[in-house]
HTML snippet that shows the backbone in 3Dmol.js (N, CA, C, O; Angstrom):
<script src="https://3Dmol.org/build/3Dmol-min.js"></script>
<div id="view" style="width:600px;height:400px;position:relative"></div>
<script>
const pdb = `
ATOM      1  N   UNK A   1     101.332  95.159  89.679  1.00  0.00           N
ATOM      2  CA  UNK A   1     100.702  96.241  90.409  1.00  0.00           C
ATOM      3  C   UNK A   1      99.713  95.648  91.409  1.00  0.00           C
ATOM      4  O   UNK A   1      98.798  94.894  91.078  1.00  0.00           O
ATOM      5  N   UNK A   2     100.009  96.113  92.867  1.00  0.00           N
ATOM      6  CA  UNK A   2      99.000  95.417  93.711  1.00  0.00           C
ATOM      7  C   UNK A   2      97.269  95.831  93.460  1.00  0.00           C
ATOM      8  O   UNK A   2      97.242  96.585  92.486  1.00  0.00           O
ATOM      9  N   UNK A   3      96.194  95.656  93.865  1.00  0.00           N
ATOM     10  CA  UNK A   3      95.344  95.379  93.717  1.00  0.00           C
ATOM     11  C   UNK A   3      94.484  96.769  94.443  1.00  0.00           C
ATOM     12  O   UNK A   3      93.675  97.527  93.906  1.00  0.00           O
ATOM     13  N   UNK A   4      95.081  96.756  96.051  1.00  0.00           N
ATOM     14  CA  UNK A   4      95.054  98.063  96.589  1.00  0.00           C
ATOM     15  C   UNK A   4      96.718  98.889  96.737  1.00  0.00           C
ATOM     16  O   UNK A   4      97.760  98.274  96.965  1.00  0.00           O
ATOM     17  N   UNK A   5      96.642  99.896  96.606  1.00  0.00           N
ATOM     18  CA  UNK A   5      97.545 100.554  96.746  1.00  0.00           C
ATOM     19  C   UNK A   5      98.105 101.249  98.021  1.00  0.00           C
ATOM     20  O   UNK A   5      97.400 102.010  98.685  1.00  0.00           O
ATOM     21  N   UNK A   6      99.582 100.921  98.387  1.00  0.00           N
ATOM     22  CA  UNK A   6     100.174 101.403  99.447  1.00  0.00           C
ATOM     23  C   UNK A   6      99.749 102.573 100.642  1.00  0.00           C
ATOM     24  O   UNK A   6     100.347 103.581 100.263  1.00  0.00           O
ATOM     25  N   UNK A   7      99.295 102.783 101.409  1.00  0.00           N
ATOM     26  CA  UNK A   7      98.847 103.893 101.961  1.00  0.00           C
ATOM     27  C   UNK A   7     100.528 104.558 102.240  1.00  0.00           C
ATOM     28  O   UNK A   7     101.566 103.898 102.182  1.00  0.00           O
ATOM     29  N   UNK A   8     100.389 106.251 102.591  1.00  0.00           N
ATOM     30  CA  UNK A   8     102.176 106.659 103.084  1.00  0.00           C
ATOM     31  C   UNK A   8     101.658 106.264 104.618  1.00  0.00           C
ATOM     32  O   UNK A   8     100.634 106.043 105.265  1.00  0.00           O
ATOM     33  N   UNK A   9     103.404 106.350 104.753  1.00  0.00           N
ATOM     34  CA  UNK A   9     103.406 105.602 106.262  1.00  0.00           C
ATOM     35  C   UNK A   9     102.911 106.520 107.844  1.00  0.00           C
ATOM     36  O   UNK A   9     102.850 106.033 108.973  1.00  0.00           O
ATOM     37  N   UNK A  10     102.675 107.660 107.512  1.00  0.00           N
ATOM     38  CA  UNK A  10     101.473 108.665 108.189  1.00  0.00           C
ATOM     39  C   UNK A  10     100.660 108.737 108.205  1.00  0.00           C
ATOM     40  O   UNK A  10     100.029 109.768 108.437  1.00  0.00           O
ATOM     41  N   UNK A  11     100.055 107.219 107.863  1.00  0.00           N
ATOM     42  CA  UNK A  11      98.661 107.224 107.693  1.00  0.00           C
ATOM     43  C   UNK A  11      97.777 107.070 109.108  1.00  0.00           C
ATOM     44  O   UNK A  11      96.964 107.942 109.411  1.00  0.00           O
ATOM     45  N   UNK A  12      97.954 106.128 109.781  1.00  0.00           N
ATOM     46  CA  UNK A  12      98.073 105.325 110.705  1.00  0.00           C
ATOM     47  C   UNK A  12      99.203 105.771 111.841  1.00  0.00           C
ATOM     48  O   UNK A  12     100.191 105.043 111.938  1.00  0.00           O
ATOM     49  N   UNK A  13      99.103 106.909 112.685  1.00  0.00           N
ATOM     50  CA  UNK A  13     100.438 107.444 113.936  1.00  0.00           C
ATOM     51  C   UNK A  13     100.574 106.596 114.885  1.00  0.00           C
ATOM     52  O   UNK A  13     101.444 106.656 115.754  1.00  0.00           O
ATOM     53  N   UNK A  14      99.344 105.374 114.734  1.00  0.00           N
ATOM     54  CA  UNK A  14      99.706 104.163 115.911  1.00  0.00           C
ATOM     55  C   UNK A  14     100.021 103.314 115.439  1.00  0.00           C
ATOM     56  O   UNK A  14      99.713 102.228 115.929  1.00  0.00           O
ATOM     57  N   UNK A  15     100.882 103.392 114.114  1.00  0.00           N
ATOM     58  CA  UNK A  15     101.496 102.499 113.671  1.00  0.00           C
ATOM     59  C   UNK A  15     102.778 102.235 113.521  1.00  0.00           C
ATOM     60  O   UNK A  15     103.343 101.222 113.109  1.00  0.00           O
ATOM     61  N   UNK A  16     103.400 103.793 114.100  1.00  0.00           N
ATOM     62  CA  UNK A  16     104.865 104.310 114.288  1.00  0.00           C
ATOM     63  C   UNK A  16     105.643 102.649 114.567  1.00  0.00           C
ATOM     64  O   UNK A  16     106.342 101.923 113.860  1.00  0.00           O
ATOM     65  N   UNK A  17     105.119 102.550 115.900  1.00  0.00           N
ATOM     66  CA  UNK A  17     105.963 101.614 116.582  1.00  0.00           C
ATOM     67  C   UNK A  17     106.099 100.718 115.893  1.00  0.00           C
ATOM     68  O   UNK A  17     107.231 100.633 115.416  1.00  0.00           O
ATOM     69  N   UNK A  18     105.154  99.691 115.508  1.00  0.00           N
ATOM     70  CA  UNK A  18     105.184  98.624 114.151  1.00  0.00           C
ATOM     71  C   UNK A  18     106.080  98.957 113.113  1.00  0.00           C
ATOM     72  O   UNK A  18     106.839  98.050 112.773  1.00  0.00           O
ATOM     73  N   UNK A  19     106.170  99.954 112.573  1.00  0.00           N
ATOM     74  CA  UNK A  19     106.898 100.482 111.345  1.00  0.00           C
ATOM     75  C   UNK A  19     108.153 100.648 111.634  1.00  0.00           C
ATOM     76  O   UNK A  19     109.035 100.325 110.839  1.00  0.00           O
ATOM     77  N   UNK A  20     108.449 101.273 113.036  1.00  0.00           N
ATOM     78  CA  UNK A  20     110.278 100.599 113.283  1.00  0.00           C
ATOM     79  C   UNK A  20     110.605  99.418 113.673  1.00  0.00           C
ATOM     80  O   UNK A  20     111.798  99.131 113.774  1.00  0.00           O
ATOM     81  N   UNK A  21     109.434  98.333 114.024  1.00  0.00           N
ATOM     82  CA  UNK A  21     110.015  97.191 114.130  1.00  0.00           C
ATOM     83  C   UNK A  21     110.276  96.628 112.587  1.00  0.00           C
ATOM     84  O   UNK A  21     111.131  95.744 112.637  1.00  0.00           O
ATOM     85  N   UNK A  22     109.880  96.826 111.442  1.00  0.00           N
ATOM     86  CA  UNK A  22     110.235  96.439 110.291  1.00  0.00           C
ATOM     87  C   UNK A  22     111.662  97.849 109.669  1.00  0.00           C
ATOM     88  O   UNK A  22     112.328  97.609 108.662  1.00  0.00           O
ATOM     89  N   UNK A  23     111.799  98.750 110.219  1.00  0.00           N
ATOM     90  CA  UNK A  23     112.683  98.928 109.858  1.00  0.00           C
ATOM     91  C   UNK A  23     113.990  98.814 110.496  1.00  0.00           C
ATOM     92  O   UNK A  23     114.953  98.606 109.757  1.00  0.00           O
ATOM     93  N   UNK A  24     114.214  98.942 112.033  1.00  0.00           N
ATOM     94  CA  UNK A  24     115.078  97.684 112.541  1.00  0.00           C
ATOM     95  C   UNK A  24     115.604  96.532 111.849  1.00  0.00           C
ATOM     96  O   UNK A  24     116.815  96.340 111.743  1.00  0.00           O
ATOM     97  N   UNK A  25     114.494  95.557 111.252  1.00  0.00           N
ATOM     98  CA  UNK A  25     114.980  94.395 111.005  1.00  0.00           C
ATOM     99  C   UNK A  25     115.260  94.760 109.159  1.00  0.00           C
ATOM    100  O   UNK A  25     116.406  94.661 108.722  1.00  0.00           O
ATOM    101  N   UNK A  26     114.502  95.027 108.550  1.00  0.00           N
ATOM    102  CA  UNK A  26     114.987  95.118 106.833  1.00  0.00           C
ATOM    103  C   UNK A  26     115.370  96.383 106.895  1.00  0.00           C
ATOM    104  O   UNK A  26     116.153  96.469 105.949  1.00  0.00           O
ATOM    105  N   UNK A  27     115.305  97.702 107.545  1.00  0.00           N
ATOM    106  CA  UNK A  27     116.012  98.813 106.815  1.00  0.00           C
ATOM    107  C   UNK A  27     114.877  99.715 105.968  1.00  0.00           C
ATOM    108  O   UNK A  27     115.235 100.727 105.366  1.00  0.00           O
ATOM    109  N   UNK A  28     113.313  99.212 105.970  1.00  0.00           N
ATOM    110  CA  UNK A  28     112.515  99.463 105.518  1.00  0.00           C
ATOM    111  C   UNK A  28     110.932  99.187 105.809  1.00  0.00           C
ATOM    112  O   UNK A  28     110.629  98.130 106.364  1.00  0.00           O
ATOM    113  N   UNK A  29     110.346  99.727 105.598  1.00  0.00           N
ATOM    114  CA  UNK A  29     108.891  99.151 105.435  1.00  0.00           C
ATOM    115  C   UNK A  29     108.149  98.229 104.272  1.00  0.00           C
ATOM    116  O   UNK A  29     107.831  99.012 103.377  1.00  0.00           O
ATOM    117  N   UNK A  30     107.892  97.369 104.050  1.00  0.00           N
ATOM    118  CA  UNK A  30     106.953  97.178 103.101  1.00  0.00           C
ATOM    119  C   UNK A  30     106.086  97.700 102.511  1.00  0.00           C
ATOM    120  O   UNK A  30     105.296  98.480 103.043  1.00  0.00           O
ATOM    121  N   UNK A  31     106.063  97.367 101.284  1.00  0.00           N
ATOM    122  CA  UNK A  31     104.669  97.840 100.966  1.00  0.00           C
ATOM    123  C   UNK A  31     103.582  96.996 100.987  1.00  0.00           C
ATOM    124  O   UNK A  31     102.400  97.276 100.788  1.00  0.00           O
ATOM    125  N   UNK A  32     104.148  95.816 101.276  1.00  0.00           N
ATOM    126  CA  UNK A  32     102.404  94.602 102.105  1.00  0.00           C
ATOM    127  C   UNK A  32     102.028  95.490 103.422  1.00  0.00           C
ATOM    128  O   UNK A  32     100.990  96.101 103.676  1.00  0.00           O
ATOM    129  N   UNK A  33     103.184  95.353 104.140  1.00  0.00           N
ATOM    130  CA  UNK A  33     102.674  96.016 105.528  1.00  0.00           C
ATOM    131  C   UNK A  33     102.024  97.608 105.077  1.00  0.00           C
ATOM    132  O   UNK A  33     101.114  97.942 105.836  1.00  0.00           O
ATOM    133  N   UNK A  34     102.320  98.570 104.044  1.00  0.00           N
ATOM    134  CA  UNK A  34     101.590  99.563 104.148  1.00  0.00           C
ATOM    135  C   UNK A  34     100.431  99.461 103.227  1.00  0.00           C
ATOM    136  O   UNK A  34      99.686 100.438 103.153  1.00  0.00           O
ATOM    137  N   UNK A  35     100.126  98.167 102.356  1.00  0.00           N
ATOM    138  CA  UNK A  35      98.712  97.891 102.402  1.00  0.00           C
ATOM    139  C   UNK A  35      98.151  97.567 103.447  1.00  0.00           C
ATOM    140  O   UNK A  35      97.185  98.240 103.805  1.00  0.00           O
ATOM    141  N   UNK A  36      98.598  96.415 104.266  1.00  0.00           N
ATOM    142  CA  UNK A  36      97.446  95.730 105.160  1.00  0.00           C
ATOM    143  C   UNK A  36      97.712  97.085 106.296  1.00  0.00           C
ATOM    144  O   UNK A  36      97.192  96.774 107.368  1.00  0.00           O
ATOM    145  N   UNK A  37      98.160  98.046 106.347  1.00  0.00           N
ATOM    146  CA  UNK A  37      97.754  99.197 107.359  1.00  0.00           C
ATOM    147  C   UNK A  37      96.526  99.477 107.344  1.00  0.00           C
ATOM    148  O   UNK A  37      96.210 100.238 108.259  1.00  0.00           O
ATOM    149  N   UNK A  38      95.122  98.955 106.204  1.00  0.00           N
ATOM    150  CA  UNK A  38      94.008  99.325 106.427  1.00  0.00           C
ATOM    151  C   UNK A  38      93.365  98.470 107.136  1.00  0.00           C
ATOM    152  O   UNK A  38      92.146  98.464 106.961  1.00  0.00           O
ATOM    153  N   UNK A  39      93.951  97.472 108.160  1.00  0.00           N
ATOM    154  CA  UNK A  39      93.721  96.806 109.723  1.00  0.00           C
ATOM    155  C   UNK A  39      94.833  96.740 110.457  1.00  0.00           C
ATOM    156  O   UNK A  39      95.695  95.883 110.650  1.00  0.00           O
ATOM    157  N   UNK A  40      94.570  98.148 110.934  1.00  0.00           N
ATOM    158  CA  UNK A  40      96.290  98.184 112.033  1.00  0.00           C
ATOM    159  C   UNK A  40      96.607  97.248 113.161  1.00  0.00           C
ATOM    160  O   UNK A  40      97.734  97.313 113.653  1.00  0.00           O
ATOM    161  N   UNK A  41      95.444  96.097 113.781  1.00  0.00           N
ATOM    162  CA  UNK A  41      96.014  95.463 114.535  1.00  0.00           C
ATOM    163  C   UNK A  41      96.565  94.139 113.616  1.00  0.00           C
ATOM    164  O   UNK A  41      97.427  93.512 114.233  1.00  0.00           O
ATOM    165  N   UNK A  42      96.232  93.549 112.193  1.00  0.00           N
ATOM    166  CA  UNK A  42      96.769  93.161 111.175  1.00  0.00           C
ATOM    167  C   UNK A  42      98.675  93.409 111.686  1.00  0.00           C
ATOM    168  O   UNK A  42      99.555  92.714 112.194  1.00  0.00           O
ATOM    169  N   UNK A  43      98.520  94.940 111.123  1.00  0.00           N
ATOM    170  CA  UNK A  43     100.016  94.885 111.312  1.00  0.00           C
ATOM    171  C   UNK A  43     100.951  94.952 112.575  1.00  0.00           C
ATOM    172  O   UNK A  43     102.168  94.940 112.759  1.00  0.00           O
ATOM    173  N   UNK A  44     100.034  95.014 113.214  1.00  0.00           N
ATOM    174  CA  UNK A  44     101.102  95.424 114.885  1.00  0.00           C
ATOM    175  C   UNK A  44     101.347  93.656 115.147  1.00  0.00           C
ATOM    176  O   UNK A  44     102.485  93.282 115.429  1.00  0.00           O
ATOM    177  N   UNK A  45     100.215  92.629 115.033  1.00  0.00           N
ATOM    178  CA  UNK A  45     100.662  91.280 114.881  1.00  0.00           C
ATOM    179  C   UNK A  45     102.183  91.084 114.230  1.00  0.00           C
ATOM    180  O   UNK A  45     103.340  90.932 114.622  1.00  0.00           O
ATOM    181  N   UNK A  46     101.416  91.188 112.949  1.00  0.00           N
ATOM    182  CA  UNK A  46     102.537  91.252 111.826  1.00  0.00           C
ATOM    183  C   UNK A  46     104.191  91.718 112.541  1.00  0.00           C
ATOM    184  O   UNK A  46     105.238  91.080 112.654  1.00  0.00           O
ATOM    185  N   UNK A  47     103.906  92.741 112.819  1.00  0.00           N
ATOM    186  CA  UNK A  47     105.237  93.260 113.434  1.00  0.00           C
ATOM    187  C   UNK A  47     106.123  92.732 114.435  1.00  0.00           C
ATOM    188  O   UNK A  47     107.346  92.765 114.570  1.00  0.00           O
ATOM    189  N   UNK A  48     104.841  92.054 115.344  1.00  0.00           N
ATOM    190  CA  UNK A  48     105.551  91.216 116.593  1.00  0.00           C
ATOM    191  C   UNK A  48     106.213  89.862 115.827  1.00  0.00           C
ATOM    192  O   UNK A  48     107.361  89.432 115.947  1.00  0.00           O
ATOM    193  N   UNK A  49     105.000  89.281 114.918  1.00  0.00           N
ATOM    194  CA  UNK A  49     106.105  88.558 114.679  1.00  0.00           C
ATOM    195  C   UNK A  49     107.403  88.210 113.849  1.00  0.00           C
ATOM    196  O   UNK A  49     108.054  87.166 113.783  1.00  0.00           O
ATOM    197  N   UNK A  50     107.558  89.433 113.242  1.00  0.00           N
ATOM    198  CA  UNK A  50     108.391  89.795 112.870  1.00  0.00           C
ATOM    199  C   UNK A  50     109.927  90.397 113.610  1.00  0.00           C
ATOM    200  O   UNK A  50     110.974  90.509 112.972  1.00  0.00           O
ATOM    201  N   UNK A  51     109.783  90.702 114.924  1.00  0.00           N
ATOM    202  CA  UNK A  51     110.555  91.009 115.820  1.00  0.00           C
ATOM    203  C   UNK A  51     110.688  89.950 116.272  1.00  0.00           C
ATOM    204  O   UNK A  51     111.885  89.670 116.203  1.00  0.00           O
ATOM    205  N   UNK A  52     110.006  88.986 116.815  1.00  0.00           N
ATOM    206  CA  UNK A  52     110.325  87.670 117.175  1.00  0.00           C
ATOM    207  C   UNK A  52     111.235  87.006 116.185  1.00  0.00           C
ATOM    208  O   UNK A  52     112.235  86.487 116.682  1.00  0.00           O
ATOM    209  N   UNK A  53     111.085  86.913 114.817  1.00  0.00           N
ATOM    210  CA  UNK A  53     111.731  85.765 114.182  1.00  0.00           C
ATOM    211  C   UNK A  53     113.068  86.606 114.035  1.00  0.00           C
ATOM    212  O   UNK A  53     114.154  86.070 114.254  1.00  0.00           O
ATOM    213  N   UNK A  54     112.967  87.887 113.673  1.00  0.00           N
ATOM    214  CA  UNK A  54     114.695  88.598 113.741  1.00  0.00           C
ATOM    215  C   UNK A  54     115.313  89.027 114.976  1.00  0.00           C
ATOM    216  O   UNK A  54     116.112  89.954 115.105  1.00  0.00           O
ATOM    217  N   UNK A  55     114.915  88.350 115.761  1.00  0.00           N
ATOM    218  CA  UNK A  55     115.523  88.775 117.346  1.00  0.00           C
ATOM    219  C   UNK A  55     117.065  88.201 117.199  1.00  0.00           C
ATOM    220  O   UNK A  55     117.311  87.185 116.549  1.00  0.00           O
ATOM    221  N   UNK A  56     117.721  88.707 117.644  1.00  0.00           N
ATOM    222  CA  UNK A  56     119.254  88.962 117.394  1.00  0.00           C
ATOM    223  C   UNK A  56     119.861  88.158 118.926  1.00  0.00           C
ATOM    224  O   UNK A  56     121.041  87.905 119.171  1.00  0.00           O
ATOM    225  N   UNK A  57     118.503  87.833 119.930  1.00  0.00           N
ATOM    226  CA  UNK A  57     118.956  86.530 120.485  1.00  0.00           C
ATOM    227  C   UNK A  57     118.667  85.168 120.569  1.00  0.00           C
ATOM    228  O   UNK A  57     118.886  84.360 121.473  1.00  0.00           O
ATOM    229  N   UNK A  58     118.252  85.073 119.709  1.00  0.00           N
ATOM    230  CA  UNK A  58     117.783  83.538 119.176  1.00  0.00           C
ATOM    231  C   UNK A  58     118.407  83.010 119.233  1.00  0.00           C
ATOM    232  O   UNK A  58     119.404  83.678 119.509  1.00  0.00           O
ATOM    233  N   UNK A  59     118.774  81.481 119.119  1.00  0.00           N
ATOM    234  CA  UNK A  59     119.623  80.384 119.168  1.00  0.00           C
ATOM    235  C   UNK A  59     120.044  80.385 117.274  1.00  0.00           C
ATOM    236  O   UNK A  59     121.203  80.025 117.067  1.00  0.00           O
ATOM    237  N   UNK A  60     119.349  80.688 116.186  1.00  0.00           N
ATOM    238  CA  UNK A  60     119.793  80.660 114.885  1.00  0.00           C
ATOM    239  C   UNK A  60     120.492  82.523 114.669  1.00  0.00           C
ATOM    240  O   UNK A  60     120.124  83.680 114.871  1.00  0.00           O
ATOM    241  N   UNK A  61     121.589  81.824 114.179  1.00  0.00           N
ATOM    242  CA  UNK A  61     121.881  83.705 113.686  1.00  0.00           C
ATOM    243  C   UNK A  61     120.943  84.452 112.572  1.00  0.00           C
ATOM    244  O   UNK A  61     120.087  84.131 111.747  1.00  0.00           O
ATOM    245  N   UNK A  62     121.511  85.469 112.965  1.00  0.00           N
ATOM    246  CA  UNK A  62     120.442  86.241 111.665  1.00  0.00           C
ATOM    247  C   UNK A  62     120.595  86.173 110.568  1.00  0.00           C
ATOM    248  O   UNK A  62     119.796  85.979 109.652  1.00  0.00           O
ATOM    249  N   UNK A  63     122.161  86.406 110.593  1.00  0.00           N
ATOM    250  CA  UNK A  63     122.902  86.322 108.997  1.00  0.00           C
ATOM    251  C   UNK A  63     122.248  85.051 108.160  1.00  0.00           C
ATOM    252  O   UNK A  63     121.963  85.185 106.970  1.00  0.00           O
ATOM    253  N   UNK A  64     122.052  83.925 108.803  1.00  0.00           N
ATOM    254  CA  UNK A  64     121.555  82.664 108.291  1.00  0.00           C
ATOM    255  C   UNK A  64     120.234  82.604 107.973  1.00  0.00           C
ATOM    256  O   UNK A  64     119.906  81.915 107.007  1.00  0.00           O
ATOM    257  N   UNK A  65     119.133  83.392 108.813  1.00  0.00           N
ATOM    258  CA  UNK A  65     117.691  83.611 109.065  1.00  0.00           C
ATOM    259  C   UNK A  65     117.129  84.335 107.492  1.00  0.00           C
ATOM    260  O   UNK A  65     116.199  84.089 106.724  1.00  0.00           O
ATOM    261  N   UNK A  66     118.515  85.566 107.533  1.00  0.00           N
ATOM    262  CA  UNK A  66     118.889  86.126 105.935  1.00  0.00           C
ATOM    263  C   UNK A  66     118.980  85.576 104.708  1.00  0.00           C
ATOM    264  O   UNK A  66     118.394  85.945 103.691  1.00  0.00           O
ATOM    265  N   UNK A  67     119.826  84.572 104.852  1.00  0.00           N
ATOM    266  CA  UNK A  67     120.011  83.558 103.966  1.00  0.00           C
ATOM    267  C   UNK A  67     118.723  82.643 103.366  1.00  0.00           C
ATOM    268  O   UNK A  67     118.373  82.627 102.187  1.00  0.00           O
ATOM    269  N   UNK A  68     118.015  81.773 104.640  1.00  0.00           N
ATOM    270  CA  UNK A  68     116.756  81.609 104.839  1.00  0.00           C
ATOM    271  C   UNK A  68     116.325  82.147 103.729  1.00  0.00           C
ATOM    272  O   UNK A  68     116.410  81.660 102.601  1.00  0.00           O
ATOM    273  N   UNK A  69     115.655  83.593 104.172  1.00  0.00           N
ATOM    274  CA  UNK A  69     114.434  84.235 103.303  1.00  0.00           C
ATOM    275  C   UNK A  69     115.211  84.383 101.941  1.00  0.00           C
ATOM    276  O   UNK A  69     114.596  84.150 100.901  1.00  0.00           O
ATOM    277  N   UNK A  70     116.169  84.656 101.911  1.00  0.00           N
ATOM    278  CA  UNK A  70     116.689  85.362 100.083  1.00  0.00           C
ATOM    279  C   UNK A  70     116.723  83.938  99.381  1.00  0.00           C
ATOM    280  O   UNK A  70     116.692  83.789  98.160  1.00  0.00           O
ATOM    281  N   UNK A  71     116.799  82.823 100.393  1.00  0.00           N
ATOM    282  CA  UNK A  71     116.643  81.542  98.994  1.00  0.00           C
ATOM    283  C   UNK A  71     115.364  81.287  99.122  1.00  0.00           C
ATOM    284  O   UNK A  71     114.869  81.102  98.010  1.00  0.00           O
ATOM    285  N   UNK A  72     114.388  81.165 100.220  1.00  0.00           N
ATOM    286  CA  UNK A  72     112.969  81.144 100.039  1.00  0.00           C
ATOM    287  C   UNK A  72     112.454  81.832  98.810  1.00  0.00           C
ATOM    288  O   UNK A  72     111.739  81.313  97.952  1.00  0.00           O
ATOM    289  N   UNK A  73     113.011  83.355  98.834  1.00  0.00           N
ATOM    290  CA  UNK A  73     111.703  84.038  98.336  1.00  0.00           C
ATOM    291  C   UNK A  73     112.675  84.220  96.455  1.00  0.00           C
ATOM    292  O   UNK A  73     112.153  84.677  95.438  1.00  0.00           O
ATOM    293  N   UNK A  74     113.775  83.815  96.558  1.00  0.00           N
ATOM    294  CA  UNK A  74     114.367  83.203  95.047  1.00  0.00           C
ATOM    295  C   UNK A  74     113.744  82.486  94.467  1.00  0.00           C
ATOM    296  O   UNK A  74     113.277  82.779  93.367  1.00  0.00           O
ATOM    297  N   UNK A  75     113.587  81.493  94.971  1.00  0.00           N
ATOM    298  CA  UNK A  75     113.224  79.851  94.736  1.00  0.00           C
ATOM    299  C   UNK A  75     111.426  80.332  94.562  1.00  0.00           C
ATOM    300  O   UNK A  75     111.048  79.380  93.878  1.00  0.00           O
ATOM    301  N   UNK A  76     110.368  81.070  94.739  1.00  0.00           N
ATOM    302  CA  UNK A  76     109.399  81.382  94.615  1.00  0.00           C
ATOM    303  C   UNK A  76     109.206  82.654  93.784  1.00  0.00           C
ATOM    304  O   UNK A  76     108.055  82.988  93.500  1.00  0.00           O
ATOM    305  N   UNK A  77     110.209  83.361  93.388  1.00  0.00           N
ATOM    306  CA  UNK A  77     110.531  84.316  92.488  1.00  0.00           C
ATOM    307  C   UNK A  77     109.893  85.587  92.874  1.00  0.00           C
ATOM    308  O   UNK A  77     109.279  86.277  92.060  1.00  0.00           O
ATOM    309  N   UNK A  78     110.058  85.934  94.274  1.00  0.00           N
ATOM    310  CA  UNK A  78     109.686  86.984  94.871  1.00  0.00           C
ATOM    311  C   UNK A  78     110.914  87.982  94.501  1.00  0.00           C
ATOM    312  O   UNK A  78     112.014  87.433  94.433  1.00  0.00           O
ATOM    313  N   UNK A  79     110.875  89.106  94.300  1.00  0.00           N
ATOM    314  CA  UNK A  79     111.909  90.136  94.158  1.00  0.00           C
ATOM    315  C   UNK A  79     112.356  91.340  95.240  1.00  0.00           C
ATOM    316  O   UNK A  79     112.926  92.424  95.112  1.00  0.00           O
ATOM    317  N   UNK A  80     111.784  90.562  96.410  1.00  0.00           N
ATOM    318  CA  UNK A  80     111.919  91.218  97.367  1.00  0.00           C
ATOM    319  C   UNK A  80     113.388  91.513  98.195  1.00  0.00           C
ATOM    320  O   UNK A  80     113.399  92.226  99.198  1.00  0.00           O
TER     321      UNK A  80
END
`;
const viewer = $3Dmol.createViewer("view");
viewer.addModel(pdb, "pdb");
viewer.setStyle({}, {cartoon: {color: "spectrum"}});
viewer.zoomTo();
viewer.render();
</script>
């Protein structure tokens, strides 16, 4: 159980834009990103660079970028 708890994602309406750049790329929001929404320029960072590393014109594919994180966050026993 996190420590602070998730805000809903209406918390923050200038955070819209941020919040489809994470759902673009996972299909979802976090619930890190809707903790750290209690410093929204925190997440609008967050978001850019998050659009940066899943940009779909990069020189690495995504499918692989995918791969990437699911053995990263295995191998550290994240269940994300």
């Amino acid at each position: 159980m996190p420590r602070l708890a998730p805000l809903p994602r209406d918390t923050n309406p200038e955070l819209a834009e941020a919040f489809q750049a994470y759902v673009k790329s996972l299909g979802f929001v976090p619930n890190s990103v809707l903790i750290m929404q209690r410093r929204p320029k925190l997440v609008k960072a967050l978001a850019q660079l998050a659009s940066a590393i899943w940009d779909p014109q990069s020189e690495v594919p995504v499918s692989f970028k995918r791969l990437l994180a699911y053995m990263a966050s295995k191998t550290h026993g994240c269940h994300y």
